[in-house]
C-alpha positions as CSV (number, residue, x, y, z in Angstrom):
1,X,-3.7,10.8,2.0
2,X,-1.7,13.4,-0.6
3,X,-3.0,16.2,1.5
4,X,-1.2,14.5,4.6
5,X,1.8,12.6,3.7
6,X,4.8,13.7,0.8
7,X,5.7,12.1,-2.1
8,X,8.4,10.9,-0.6
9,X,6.7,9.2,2.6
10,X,3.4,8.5,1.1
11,X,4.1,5.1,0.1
12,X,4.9,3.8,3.5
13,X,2.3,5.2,4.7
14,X,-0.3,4.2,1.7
15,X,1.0,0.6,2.9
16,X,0.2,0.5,6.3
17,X,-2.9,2.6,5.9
18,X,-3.5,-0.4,3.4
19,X,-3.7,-2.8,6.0
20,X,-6.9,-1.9,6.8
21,X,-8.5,-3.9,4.3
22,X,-6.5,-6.8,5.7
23,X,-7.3,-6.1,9.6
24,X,-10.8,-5.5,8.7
25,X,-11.4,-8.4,6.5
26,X,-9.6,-10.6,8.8
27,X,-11.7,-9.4,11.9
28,X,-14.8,-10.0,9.9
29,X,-14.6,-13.6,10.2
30,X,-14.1,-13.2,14.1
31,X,-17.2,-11.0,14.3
32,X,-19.1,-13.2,12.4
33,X,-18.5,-15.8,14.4
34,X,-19.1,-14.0,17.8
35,X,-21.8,-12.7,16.1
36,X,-23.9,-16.0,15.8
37,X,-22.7,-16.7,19.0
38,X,-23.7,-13.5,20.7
39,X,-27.7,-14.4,19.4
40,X,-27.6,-17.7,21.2
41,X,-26.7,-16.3,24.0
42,X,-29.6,-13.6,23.4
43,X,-32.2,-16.8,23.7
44,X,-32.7,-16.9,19.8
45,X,-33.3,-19.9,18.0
46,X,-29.8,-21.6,17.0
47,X,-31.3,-21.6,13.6
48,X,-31.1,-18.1,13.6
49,X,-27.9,-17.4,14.6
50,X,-26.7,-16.5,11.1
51,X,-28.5,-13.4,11.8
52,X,-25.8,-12.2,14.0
53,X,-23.6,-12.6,11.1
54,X,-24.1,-9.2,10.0
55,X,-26.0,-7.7,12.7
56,X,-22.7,-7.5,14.9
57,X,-20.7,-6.3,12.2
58,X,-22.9,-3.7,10.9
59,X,-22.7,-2.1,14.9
60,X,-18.7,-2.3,14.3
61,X,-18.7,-0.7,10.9
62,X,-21.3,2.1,11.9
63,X,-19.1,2.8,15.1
64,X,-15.8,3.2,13.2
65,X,-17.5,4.9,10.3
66,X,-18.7,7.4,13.5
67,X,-15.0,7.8,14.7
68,X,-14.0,8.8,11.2
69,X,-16.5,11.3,11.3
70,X,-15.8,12.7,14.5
71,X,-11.7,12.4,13.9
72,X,-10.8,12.9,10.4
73,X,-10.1,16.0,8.3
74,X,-10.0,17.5,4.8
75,X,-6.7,19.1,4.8
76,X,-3.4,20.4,7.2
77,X,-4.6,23.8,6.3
78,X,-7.9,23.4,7.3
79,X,-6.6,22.9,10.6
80,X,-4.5,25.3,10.7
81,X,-1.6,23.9,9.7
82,X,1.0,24.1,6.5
83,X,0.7,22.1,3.7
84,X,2.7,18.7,4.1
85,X,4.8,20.0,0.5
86,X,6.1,23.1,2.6
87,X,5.8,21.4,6.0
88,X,8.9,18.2,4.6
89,X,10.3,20.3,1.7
90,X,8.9,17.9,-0.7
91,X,7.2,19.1,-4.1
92,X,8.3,16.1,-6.0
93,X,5.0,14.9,-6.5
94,X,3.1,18.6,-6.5
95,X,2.3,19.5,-10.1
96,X,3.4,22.6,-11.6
97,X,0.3,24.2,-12.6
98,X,-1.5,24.0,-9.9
99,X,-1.0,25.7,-6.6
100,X,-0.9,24.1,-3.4
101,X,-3.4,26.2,-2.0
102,X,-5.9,25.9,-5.0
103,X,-9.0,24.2,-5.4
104,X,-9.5,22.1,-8.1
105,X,-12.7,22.8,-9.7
106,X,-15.0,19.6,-9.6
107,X,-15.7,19.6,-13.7
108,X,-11.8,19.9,-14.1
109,X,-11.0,17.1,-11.5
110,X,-14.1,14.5,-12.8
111,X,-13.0,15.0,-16.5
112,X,-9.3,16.0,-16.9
113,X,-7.9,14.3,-13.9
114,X,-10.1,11.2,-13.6
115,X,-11.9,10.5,-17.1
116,X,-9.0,11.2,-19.1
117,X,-6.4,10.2,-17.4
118,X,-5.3,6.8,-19.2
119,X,-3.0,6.1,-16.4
120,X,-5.7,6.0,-13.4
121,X,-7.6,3.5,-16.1
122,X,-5.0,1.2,-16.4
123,X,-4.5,1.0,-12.4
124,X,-8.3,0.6,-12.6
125,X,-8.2,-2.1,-14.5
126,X,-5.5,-4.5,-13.3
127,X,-7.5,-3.2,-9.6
128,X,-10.5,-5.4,-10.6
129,X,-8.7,-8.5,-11.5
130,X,-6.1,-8.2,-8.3
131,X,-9.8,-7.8,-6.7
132,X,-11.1,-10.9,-8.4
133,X,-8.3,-13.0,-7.4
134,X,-7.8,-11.7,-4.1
135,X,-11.8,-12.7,-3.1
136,X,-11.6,-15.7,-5.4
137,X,-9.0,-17.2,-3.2
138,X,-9.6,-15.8,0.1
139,X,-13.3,-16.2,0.1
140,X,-13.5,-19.4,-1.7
141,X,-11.2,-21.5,0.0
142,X,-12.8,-21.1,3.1
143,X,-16.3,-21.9,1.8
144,X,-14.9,-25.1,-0.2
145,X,-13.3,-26.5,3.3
146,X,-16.6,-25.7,5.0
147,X,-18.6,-27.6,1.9
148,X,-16.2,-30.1,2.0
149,X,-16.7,-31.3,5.2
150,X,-13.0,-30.3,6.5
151,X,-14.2,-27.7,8.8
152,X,-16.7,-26.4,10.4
153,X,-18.5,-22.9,10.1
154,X,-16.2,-21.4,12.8
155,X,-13.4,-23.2,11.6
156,X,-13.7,-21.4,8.1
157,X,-14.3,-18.2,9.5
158,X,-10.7,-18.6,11.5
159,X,-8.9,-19.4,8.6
160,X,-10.6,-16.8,6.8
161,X,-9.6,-14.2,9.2
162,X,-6.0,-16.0,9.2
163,X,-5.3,-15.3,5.7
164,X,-6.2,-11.6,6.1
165,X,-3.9,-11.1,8.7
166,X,-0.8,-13.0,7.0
167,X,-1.6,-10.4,4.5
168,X,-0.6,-7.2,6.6
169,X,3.2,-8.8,6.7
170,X,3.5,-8.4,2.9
171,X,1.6,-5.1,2.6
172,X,3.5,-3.4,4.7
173,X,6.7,-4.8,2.6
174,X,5.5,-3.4,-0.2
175,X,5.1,0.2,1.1
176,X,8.8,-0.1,2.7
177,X,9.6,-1.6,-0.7
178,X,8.9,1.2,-2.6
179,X,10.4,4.1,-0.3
180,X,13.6,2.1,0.5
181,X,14.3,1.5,-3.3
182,X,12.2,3.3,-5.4
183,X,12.0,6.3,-3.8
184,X,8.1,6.5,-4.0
185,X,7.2,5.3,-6.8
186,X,4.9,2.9,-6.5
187,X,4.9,1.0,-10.0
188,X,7.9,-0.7,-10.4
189,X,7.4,-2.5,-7.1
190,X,3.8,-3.0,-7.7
191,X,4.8,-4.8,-11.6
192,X,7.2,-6.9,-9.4
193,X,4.7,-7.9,-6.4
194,X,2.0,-8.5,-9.0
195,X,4.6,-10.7,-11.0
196,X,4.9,-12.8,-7.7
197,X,1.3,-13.3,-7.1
198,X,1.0,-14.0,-10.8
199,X,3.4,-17.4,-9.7
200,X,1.7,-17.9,-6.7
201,X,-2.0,-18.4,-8.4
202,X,-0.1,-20.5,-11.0
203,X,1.2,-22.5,-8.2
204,X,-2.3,-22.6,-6.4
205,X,-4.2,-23.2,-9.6
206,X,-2.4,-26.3,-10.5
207,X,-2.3,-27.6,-7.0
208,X,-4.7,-29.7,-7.3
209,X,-3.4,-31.6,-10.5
210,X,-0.5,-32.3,-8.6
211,X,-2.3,-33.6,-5.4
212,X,-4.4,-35.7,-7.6
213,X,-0.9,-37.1,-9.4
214,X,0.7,-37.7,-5.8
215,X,-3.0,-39.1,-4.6
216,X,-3.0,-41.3,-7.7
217,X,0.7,-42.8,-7.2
């Protein structure tokens, strides 16, 4: 993505390139559920129609992963093109000592920009418990209502896909966020979005206490 898109641009971009996890996560539920429905109608046994769960998918995943391959590449120079710095006029984000047109060497990118970079570990780290509560919520709510009783298999898998595609909204926000105001920079409104969520699992953590008051009242 810093190959294609300026400092200044990149975090719009990043955003709605972001969404991806959202569309796909969302659409997962809706394949799954064609999916088992698509072995029935094959002449399977119903009580194999969880197969089609990931068989359906798997044929979606290999077919974009194909398009990627066929579509994508490395660099604007590679195509011919110049490099997105020189093409907007924007080396804000370009370091100083190294060229555009150099190649990192692998050793030097793995250890100087990756292992010891204390920044890139820090992101990494607040990464995995974002993950955590992101899949704790999205995939266990589903399942619970689906234990539960209060819906059904392809119920859960709608409300699944639901919350995954409520999510492009506020992604998208965040990348227009952080050009409008912050003129790229993506930590401050990633402290302040984070800061939000942090309420929001507050809020949805003690939910249930306060159902449970109400309920006992």
């Amino acid at each position: 993505m810093a190959h294609w898109f300026s400092q200044n641009e990149r975090s719009f971009k990043m955003s709605v390139w972001n969404t991806g996890h959202n569309f796909g996560g969302g659409s997962l539920g809706l394949l799954s559920t064609a999916g088992m429905a698509m072995i029935v109608a094959l002449g399977f046994p119903a009580a194999q129609n969880w197969r089609g769960a990931f068989i359906l998918p798997s044929l979606v995943a290999l077919l974009v992963a194909l398009i990627c391959w066929w579509l994508i590449r490395d660099t604007p120079q590679s195509c011919g093109l110049p490099s997105i710095n020189d093409f907007r006029k924007d080396y804000s984000g370009v370091k100083t000592d190294v060229k555009d047109t150099d190649k990192i060497p692998f050793k030097m990118l793995l250890v100087d920009y990756i292992f010891k970079n204390k920044l890139l570990w820090a992101v990494a780290g607040a990464n995995i418990f974002i993950s955590l509560l992101r899949y704790g919520v999205g995939d266990w709510a589903p399942t619970y209502l689906q234990e539960a009783g209060i819906m059904s298999p392809s119920e859960s898998n709608l409300a699944f896909s639901i919350h995954n595609y409520v999510g492009i909204f506020g992604t998208i926000v965040c990348g227009w966020v952080s050009t409008k105001f912050f003129k790229g920079r993506c930590a401050p409104p990633n402290v302040l979005f984070m800061g939000i969520v942090l309420i929001g699992a507050v809020l949805y953590w003690q939910s249930g206490n306060l159902a449970g008051g109400n309920l006992a009242l």
